[in-house]
C-alpha positions in Angstrom: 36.9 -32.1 45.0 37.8 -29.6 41.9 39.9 -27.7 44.4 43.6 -26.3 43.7 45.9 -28.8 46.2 49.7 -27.9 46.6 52.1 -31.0 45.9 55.3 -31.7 48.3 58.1 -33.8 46.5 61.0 -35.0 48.5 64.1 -36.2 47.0 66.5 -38.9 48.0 70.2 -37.4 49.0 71.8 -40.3 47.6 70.0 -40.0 44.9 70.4 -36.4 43.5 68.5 -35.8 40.1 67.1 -39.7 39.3 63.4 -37.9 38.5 61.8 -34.4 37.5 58.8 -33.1 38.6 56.5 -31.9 35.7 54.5 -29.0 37.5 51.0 -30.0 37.4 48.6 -28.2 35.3 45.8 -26.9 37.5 42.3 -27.1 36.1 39.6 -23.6 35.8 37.0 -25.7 36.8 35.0 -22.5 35.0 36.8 -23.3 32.2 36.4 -26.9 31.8 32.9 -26.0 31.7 32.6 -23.5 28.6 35.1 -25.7 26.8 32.2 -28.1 25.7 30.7 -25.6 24.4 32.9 -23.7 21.9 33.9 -27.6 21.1 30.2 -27.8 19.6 30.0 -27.2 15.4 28.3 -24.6 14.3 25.1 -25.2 12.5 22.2 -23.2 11.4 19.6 -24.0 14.4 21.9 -22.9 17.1 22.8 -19.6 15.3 21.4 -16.1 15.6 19.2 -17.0 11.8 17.6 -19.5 13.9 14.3 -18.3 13.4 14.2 -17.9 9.6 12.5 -20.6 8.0 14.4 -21.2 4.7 13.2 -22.1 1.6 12.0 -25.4 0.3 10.3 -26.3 -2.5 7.5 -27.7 -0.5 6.6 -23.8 0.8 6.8 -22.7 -2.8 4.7 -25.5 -4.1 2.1 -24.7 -1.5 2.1 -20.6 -2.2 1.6 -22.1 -5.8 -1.2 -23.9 -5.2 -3.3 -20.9 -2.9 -2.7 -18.6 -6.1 -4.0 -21.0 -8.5 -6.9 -21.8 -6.3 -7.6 -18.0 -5.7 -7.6 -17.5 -9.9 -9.6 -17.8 -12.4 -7.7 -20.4 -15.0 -10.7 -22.6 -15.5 -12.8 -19.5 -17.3 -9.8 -18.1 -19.2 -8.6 -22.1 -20.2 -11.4 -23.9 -20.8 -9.9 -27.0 -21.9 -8.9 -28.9 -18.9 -5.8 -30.3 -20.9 -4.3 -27.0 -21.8 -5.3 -25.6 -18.4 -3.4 -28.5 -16.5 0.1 -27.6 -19.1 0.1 -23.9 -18.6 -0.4 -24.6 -14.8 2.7 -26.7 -14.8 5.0 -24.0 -16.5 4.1 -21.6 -13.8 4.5 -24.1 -11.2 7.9 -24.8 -12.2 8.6 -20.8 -12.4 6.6 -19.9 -9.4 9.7 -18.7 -6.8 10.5 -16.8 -9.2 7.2 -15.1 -10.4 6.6 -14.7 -6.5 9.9 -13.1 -6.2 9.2 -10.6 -9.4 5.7 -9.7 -7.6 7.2 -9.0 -4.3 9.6 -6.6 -5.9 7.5 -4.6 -7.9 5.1 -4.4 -5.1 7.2 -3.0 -3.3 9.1 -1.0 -4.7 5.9 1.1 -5.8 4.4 0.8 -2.1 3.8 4.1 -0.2 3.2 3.7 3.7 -0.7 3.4 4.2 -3.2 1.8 5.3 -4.1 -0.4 1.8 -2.4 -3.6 1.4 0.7 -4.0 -0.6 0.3 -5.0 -4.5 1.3 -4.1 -8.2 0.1 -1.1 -9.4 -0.9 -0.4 -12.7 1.7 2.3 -13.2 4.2 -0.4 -12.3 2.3 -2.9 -14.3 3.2 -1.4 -17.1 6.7 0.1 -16.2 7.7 -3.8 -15.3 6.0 -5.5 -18.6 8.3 -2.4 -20.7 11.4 -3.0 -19.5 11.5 -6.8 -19.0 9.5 -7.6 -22.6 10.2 -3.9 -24.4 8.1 -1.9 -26.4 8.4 -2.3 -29.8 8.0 -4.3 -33.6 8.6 -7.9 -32.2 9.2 -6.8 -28.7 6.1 -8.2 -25.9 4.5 -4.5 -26.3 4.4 -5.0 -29.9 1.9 -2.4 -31.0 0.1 -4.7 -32.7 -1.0 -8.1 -30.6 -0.3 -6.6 -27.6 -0.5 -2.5 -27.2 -0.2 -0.2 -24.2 -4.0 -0.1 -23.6 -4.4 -3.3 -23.6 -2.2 -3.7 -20.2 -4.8 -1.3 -18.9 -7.7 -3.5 -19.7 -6.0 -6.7 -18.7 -4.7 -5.3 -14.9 -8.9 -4.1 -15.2 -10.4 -8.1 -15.7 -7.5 -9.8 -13.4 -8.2 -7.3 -10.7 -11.8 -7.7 -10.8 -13.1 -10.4 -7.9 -16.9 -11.4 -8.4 -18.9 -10.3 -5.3 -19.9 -13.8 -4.2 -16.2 -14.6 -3.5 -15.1 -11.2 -1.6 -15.7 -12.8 1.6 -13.0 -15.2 1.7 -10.3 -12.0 1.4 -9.5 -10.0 4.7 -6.8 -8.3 3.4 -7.0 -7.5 -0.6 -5.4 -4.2 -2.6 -8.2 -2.1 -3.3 -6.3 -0.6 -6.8 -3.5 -2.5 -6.9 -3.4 -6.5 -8.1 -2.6 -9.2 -5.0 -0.2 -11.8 -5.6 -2.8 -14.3 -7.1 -3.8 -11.6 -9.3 -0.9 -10.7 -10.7 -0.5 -14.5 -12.1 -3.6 -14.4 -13.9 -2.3 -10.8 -15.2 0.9 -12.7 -16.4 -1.5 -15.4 -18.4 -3.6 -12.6 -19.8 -0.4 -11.2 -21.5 0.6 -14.0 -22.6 -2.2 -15.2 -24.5 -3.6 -12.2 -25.8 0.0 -11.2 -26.8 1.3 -14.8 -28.5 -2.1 -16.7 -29.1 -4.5 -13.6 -29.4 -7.5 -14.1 -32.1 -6.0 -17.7 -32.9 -7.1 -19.0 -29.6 -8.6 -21.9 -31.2 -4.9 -22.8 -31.8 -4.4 -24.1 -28.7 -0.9 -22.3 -27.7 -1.5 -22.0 -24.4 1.6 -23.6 -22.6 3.8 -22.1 -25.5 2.9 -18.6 -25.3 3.2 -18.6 -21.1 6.0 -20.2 -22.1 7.2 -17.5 -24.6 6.6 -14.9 -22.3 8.7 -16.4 -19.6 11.2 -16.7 -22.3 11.3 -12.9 -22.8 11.2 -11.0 -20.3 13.6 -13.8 -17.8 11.0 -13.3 -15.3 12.8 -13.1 -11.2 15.8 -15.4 -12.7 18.2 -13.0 -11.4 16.2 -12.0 -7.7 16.0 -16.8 -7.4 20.0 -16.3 -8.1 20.3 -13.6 -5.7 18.2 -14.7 -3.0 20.0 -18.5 -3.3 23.2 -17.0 -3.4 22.6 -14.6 -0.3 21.6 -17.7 1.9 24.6 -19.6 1.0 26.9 -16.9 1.9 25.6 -15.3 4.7 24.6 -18.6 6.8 28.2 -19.4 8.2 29.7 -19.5 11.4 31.6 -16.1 10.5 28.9 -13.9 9.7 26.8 -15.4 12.5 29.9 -13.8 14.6 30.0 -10.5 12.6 26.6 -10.2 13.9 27.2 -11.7 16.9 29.5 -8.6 18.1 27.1 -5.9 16.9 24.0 -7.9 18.2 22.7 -5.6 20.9 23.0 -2.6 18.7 21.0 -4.2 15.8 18.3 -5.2 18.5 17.7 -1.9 19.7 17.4 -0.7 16.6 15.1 -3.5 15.7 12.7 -3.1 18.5 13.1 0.9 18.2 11.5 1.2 14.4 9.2 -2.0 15.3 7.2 0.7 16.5 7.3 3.2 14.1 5.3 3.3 10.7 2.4 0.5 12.1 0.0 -0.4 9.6 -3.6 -1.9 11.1 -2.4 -5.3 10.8 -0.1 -4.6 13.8 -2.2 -3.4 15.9 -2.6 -6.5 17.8 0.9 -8.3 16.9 2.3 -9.3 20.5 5.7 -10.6 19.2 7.4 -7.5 17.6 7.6 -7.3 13.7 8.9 -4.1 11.4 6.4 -3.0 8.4 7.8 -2.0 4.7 7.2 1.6 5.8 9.1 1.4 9.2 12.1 -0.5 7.5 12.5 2.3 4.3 12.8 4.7 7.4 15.1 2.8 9.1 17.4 2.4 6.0 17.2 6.1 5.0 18.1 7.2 8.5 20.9 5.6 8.6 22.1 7.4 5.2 22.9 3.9 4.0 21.7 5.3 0.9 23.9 8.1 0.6 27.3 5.9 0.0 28.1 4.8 -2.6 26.7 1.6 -3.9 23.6 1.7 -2.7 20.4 3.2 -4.6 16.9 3.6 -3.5 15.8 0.1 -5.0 18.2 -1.7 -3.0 15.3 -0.9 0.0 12.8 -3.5 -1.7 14.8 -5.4 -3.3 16.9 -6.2 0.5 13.3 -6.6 2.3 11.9 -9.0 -0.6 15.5 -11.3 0.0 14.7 -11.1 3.5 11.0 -11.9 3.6 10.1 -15.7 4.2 8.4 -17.9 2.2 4.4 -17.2 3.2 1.3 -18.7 1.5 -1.3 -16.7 2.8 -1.1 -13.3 1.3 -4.7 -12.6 1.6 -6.0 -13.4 5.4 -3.6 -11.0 7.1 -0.8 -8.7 7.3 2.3 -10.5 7.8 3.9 -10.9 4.5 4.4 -7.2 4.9 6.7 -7.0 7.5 9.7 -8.5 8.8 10.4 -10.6 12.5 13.6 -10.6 14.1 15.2 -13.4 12.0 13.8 -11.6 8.8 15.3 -8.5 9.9 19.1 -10.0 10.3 18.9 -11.4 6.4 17.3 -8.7 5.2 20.6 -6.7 6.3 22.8 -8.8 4.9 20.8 -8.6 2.0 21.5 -5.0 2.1 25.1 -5.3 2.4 25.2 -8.0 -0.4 23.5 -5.8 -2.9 25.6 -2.5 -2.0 28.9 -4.5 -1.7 31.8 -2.8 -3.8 34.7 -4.7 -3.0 36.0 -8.2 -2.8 36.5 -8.3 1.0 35.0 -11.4 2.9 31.8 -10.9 2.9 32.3 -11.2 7.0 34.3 -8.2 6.9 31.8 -6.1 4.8 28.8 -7.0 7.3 31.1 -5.8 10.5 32.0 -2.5 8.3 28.1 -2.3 7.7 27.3 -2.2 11.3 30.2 -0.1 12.6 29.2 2.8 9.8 25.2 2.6 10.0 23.8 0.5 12.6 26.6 2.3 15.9 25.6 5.6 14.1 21.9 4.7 13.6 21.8 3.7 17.1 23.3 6.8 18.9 21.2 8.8 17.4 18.1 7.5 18.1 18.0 9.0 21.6 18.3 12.3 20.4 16.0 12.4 17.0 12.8 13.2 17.7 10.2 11.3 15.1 9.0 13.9 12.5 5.6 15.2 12.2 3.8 13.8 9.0 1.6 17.1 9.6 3.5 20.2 8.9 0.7 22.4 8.8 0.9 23.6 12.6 3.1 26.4 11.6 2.4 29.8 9.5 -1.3 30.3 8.6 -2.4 28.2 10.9 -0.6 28.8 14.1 -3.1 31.4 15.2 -5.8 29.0 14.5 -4.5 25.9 16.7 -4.1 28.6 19.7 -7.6 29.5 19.3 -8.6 25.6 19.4 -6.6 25.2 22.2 -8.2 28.0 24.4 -11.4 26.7 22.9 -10.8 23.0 24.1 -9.7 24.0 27.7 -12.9 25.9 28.2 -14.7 22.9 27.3 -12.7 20.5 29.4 -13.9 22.1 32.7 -12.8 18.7 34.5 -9.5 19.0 33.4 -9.5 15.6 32.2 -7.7 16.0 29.2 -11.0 14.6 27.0 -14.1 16.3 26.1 -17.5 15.9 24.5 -18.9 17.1 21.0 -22.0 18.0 22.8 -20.0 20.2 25.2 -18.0 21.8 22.1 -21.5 22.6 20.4 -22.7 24.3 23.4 -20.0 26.2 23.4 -19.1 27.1 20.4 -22.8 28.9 20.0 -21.2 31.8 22.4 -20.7 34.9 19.7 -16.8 35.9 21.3 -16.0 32.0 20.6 -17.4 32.5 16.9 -15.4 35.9 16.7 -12.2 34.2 18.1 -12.9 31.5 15.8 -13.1 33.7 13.0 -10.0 35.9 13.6 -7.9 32.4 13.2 -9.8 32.0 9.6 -12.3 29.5 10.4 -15.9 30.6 9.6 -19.4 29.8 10.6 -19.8 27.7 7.4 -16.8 25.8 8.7 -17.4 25.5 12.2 -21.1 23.9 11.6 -19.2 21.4 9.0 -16.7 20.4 12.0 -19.5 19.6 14.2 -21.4 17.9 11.7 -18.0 15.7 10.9 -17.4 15.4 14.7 -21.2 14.1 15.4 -20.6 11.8 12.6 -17.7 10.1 14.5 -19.1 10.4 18.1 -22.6 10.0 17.9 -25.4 11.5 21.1 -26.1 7.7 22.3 -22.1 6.8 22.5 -19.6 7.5 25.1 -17.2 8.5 22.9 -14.9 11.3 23.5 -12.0 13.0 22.3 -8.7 14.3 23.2 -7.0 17.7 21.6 -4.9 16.1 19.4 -7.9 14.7 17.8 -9.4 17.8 17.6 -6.7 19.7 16.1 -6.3 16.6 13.4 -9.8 17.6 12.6 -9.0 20.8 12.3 -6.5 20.9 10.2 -8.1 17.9 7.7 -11.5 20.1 7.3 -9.5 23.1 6.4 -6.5 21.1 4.0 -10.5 19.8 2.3 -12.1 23.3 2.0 -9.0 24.8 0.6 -9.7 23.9 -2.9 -13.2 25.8 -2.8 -12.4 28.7 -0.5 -12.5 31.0 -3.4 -15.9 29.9 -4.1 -17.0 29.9 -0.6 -17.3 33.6 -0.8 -19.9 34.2 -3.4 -21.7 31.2 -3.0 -22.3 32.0 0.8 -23.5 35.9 -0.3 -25.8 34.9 -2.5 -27.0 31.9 -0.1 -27.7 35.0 2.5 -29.9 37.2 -0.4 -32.4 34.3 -0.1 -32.1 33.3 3.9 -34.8 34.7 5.3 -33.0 33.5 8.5 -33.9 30.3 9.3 -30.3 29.2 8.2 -31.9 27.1 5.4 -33.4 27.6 1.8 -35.7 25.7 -0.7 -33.2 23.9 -3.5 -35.6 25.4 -6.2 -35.1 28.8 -4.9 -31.4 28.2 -4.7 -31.4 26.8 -8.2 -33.0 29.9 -10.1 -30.4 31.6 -7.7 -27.1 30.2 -8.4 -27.4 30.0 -12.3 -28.1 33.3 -12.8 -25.0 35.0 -15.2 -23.5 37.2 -13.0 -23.2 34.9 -10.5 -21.4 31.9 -12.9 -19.2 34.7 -14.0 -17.7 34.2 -10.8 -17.9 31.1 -9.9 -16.2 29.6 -12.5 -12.6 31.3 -12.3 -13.0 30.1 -8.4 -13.1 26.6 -10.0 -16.7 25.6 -10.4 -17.7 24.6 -13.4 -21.3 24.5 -14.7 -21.0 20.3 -14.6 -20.4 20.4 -11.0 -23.1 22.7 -10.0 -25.6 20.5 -11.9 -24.1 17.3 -10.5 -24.5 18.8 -6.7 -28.2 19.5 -7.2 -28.7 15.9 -8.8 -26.9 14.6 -5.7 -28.9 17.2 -3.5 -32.4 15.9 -4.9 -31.5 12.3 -4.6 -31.1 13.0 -0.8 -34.8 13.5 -1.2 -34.5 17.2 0.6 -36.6 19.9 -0.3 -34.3 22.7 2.0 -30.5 22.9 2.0 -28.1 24.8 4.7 -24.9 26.5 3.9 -23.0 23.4 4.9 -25.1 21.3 3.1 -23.9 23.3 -0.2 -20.4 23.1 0.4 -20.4 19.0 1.5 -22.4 18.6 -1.8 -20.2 20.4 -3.6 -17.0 18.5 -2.5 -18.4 15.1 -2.7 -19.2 16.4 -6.5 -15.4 17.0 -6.7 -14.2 14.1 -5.2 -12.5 11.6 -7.7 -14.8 8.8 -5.9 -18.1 11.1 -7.0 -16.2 11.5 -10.6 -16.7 7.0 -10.8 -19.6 7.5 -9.5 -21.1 10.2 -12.3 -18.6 8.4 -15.0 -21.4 5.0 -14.2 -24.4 7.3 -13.9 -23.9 7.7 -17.2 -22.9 4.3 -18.2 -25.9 3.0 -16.4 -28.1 5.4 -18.4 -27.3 4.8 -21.7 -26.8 0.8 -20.3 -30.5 1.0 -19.8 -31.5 2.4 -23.2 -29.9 -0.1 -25.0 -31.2 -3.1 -23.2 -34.2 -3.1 -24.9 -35.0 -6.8 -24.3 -34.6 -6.6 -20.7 -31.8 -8.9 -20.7 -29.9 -7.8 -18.0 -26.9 -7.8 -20.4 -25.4 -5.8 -23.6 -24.4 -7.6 -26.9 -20.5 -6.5 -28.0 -22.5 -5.2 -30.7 -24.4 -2.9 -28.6 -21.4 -2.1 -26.3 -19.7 -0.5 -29.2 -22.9 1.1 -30.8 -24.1 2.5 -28.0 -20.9 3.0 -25.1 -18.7 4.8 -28.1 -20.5 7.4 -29.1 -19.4 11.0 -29.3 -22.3 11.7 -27.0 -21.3 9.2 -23.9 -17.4 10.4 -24.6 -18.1 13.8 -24.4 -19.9 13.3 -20.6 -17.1 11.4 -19.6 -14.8 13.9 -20.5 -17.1 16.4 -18.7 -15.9 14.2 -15.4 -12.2 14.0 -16.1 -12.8 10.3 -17.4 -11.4 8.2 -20.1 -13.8 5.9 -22.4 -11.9 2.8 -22.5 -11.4 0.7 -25.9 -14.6 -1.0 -25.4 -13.3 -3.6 -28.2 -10.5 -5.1 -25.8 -12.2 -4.8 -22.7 -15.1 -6.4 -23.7 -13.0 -9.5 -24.6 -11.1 -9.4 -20.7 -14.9 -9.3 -19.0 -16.5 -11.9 -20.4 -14.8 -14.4 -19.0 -17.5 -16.6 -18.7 -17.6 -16.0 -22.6 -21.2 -15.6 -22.5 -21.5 -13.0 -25.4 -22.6 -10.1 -23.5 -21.5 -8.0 -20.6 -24.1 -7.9 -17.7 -24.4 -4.3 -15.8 -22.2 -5.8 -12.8 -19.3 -6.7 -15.1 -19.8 -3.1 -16.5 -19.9 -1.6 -13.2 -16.9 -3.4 -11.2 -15.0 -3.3 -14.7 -15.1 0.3 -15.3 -15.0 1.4 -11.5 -11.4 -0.6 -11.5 -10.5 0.9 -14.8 -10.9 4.5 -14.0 -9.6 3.8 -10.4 -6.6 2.7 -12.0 -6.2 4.5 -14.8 -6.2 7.4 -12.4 -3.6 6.3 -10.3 -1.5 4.8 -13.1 -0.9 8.3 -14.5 -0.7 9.8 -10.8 2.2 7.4 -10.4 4.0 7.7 -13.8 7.2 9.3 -13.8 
């Protein structure tokens, strides 16, 4: 059965020629077999996109519906009417306001450990180039202004306490997706309603805005017209032939660049940060046709549809399926020719992904820490000897208690010291290291650790070093050597002339001096340590403590004019009292902007109760410098 049998024929003599013998086909009984299949039509489950959910309007409808439930339409549209029209514009505009978010998000994004969002830098790049700036442009000067963008990324970033809870994963300065909606309704009221609210214009001035700036129009085209193209039996192929290549590339950067939302992903995935990498290694960027915002703009064409942005990590990465369209993606946006699109994918992978791929055994990842050589080369040796006297057990892990016994040897000081790290410094390691591996845990901690605390204490202490000096000599005129020194005596000490004379060119200022001791006395201490100084003194600096001094103030003056005990400021006494020269002059003193109190007061009352409460005040202005800060960080 199925075997090849030889055939005899015998012909009649007397009959020469009266037939012919066909020779018989024999059957590949292998053959017969895999014919079936390449008979099959191709189709979309059985190819290598299987995996990539495409879209549908039912996914978009649903993202739609977590965003609006997430916002806050119902106290910025009070009229349930005008509320249900604006909601149905950006329903029918939701793929592409999604779309436009993604984009910007991440096309700002830098590799961390803070969840992807819109920053205000980009906020207000993106609103400028779609609307313009300008006399009847969206950034009018006049309804709508540059500061007002400020204060309206402020009040639709803001989330009330009582509702934190429900977000796992939220931007901490940058807007979500949800957020970013409300932003878009804020601009487009204040900018073609604003004072005439009464009016009623809601739906026509979201509709307006839409109007103007063409809002994701071209990335819906683009993302449509990828899908249409690339889903056919000949690009499955193309990427049929380079398949194992692309794979091992895949799995190789799925382990690179991990952000905390991976850390417990079982099926592999490849974050933003891992996939700029992989695209940059593989010079795609250096041909021509390509530019650095074809990165995002390739991984946002790529992403799937996904409603929860908020609970998790996932809409910042890519799976296998996601992966393959985003590189086709990629090719689409870089193509420069009118070859098949087929052809340009299997040029794609023979240039990038075959180089990409034999290279990877022989590049070695980079170190994000360059700092190991120069200056602090000597320094590392002497924590290495230092480490392997402590490890006596050779176990590769040690004990903070074990380095603090050791380290109180004078020759380990000394050896210490030649590398550049001094007592002061020392006794802040330990301190930072107790912090982190407490007496009463088992914690313990490997080299590598202990070199990357190293290295962060003194990349911290840098800024001061100069100060360090004279602040530590005229700490030791009033030790009388029990390492510590009443804050009164240390007071009269450090403001004496001669000693600010010096203090300031190292970069202390009077206004930091004053804001350590307010921070020392609210620790309720009456004797500080040399360490304690400096830890004051940098927490003083720190732009967090700069918020922090910025609503000290705030709170102050907040109390003064709340005469009534309300609990909440008039916008009469906002302005009379928050606008003064006085308060302007101590925020100044911090490095911190007074906002225009006039518009924000109008973006945090939402609840349009009249007044501002101290928590609106607080989370408003905390945002607003927070962002401001990194707004003009950010700015090109």
């Amino acid at each position: 059965m199925g075997e090849n049998t030889a055939i005899c024929v015998l012909e009649d003599p007397m009959y020469p020629g009266s037939f012919t013998v066909v020779p018989r086909k024999m059957v590949n009984m292998e053959l017969q077999q895999v014919l079936p299949e390449l008979e099959e039509e191709w189709s979309f489950e059985t190819s290598v996109f299987k995996g990539f959910a495409r879209d549908r309007e039912s996914a978009v409808e649903q993202c739609f519906e977590v965003d609006w439930a997430h916002g806050r339409a119902e106290q910025i549209i009070r009229v349930e009417a005008k509320r249900r029209e604006v909601r149905s514009v950006l329903q029918r505009h939701f793929f592409q306001i999604m779309l436009t978010y993604w984009k910007i998000a991440f096309l700002g994004y830098q590799a961390g450990d803070e969840a992807v969002g819109v920053s205000l830098a980009a906020f207000r790049l993106f609103l400028g180039q779609a609307g313009g700036n300008g006399r009847k442009k969206l950034v009018d000067g006049e309804k709508l202004k540059l500061g007002d963008l400020d204060c309206i990324f402020t009040a639709a970033h803001v989330v009330e306490r009582d509702r934190l809870h429900k977000f796992t994963v939220l931007p901490r300065k940058r807007l979500s997706r949800f957020q970013f909606v409300e932003a878009i309704v804020r601009v487009s009221l204040r900018r073609y309603v604003h004072d005439d609210l009464a009016s009623g214009m809601f739906r026509e001035s979201v509709e307006d805005f839409l109007r103007t700036t063409l809002l994701g129009q071209s990335l819906v085209e683009m993302r449509q017209g990828l899908h249409e193209i690339l889903f056919k039996e000949v690009c499955c192929l193309a990427y049929q032939e380079h398949l194992d290549i692309i794979r091992a590339v895949f799995e190789a950067y799925s382990a690179r660049n991990r952000h905390p939302g991976m850390a417990k992903r079982v099926v592999p995935t490849l974050s933003y940060a891992a996939w700029v990498s992989l695209v940059r290694d593989a010079s795609v960027l250096a041909s021509d046709g390509f530019h650095h915002d074809h990165i995002a703009t390739a991984f946002v064409i790529g992403k799937e549809l996904r409603a929860d942005e908020t609970s998790g990590w996932r809409h910042m990465e890519l799976s296998w399926s996601e992966f393959l369209v985003a590189l086709g993606a990629l090719v689409r946006l870089g193509a420069g020719d009118s070859r098949p699109f087929e052809d340009q994918l299997d040029d794609f992978f023979m240039t990038y992904m075959d180089d990409l791929h034999r290279n990877l055994s022989s590049r070695t990842k980079k170190s994000e820490d360059s700092g190991s050589t120069g200056e602090h080369r000597k320094l590392l040796r002497c924590i290495e000897r230092l480490f392997l006297r402590a490890d006596n057990g050779r176990t590769g892990r040690i004990k903070v208690d074990d380095l603090r016994e050791l380290i109180q040897e004078p020759f380990v000081l000394l050896d210490l010291a030649a590398g550049s790290f001094t007592k002061t410094q020392v006794q802040l390691l330990l301190e930072t290291l107790s912090e982190e591996y407490p007496e009463d845990s088992d914690g313990d901690m490997s080299l590598d650790v202990l070199v990357a605390s190293v290295l962060k204490l003194k990349e911290t202490v840098k800024s001061m070093e100069r100060a360090i000096s004279p602040l530590e000599r005229a700490f030791d005129e009033i030790d009388e050597g029990s390492g510590a020194v009443p804050i009164a005596d240390l007071k009269s000490q450090l403001q004496t002339p001669s000693l600010m004379r010096k203090l300031v060119p190292a970069g202390l200022s009077t206004h930091d001096m004053r804001f350590m001791f307010r921070l020392l006395e609210e620790a309720d201490v009456t004797t500080v340590t040399m360490q304690d100084i400096v830890k004051t003194l940098l927490k003083a600096r720190d732009p967090q403590f700069a918020i922090r001094r910025g609503l000290d103030t705030l709170g102050r003056y907040f109390e003064q004019a709340d005469i009534d005990d309300s609990g909440g400021l008039s916008r009469e006494e906002v302005m009379d009292t928050l606008t003064t020269a006085r308060v302007c002059d101590e925020l100044a003193a911090a490095n911190l902007e007074n906002p225009d109190w006039e518009v924000l007061f109008d973006e945090l009352d939402v609840d349009g109760s009249g007044d501002l409460s101290w928590e609106e005040i607080e989370d408003g202005m905390t945002l607003f410098w927070q962002s401001n800060k990194l707004g003009w960080e950010e700015s090109p």
